[in-house]
C-alpha positions as CSV (number, residue, x, y, z in Angstrom):
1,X,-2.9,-9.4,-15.6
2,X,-0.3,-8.1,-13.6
3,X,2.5,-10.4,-11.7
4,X,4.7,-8.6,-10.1
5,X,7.1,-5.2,-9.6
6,X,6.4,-1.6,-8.0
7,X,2.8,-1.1,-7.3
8,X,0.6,1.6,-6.2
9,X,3.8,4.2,-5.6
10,X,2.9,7.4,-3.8
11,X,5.0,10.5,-4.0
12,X,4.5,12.9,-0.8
13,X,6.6,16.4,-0.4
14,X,7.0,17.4,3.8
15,X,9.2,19.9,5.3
16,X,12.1,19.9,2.4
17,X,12.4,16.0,1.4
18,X,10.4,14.2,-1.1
19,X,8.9,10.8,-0.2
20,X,8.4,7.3,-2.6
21,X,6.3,5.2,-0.6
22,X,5.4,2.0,-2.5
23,X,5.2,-2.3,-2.3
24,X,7.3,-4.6,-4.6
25,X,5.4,-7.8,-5.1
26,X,6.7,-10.8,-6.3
27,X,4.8,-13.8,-8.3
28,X,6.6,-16.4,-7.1
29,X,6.8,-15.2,-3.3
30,X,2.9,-14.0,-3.0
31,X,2.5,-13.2,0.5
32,X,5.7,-11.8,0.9
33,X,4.6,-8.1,-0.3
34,X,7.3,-5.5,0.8
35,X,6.3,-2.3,1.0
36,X,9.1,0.6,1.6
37,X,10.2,3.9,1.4
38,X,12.7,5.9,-0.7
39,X,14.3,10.2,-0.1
40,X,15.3,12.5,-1.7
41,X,16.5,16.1,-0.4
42,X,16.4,17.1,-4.6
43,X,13.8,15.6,-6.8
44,X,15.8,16.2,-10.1
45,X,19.1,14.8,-8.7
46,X,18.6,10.8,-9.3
47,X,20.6,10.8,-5.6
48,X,17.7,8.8,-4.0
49,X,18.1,7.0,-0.4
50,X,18.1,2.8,-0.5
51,X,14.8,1.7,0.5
52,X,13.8,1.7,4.0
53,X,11.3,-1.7,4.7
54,X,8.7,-1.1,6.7
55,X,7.1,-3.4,9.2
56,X,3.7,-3.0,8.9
57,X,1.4,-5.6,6.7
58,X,-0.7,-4.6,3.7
59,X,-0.3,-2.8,0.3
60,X,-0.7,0.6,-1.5
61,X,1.7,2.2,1.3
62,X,0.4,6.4,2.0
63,X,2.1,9.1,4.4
64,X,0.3,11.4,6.5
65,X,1.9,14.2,8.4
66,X,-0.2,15.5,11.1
67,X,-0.1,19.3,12.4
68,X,1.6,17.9,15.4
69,X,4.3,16.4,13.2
70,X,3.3,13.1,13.8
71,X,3.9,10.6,11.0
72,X,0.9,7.9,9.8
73,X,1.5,5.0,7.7
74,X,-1.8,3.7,6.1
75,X,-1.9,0.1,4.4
76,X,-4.6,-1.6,2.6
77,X,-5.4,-5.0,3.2
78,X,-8.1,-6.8,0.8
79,X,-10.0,-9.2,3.0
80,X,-11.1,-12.6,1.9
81,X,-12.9,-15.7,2.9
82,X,-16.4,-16.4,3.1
83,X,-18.1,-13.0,2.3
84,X,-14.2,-11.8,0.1
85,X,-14.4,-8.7,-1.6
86,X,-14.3,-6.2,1.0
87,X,-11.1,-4.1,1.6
88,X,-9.9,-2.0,4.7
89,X,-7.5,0.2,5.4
90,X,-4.6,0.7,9.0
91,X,-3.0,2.9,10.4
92,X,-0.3,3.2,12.8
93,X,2.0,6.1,13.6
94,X,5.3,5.6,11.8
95,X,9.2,6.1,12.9
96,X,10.4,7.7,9.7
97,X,14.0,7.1,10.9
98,X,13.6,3.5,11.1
99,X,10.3,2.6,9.2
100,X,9.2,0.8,12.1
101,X,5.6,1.1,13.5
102,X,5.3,3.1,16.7
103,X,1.9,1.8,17.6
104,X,-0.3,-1.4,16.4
105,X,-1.9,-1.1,13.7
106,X,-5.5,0.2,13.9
107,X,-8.5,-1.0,11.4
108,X,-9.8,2.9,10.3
109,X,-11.9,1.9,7.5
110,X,-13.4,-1.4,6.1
111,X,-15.7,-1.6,2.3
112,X,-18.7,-3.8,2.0
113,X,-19.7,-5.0,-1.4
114,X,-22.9,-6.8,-1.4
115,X,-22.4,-10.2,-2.4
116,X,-24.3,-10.0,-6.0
117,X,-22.0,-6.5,-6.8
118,X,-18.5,-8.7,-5.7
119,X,-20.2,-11.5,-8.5
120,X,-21.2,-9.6,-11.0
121,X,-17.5,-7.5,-10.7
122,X,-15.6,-10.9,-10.8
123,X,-17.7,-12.4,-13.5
124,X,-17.3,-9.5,-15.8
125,X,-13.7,-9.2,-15.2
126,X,-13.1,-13.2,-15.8
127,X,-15.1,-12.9,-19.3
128,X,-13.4,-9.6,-20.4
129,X,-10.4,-11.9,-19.5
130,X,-11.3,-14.4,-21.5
131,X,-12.1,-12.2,-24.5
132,X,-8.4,-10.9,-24.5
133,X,-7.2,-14.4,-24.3
């Protein structure tokens, strides 16, 4: 079981600078996920930027440059409730100077798991669980 640290940490290359874009997680602060973005002009160097936080929600941070130049910043959100076990995915253009959103985020993709697949994945995970414990 995981609790908390760097998760889901992307590496993207665009026009001569290298890209970390991740979300620190903390056990004992759950909801406040932080998800941000470290540069670097020179990979091998270890002379990396401080993080730049960015203001839009969600986890498993990815860049996309369009052709345009345009920057996108899509998030994952898991979605629970009632029905749980479905996950979707924003985007919202991106001010890579700042790491502020340019535009609301937009819902561009959203999972359903029947109900019995969502059961029979959580049941199996909580007795493999309970087999390691």
């Amino acid at each position: 079981m995981t609790t908390s640290g760097i998760f889901a940490p992307t590496i993207r290359y665009n026009n001569g600078t290298f890209y970390i874009v991740t979300t620190y997680t903390d056990t004992f602060l759950p909801f406040e996920q932080n998800s941000f973005i470290i540069t670097t002009d020179d990979i091998f160097s270890n002379n990396w930027t401080q993080p730049m936080y960015l203001d839009q929600a969600g986890i498993d941070p990815d860049l996309f440059w369009d052709t345009d130049g345009t920057v996108y910043l899509n998030t994952g959100c898991p979605e629970s409730g009632p029905e749980g076990g479905n996950s979707t995915i924003f985007q919202s253009k991106l001010d890579l100077t700042t790491g502020h959103s340019l535009t609301q985020p937009k819902l561009i993709y959203r999972s359903y798991l029947p109900a019995p697949i969502r059961l029979k994945t959580s049941m199996a995970h909580n007795s493999s669980a309970a087999r390691r414990s």
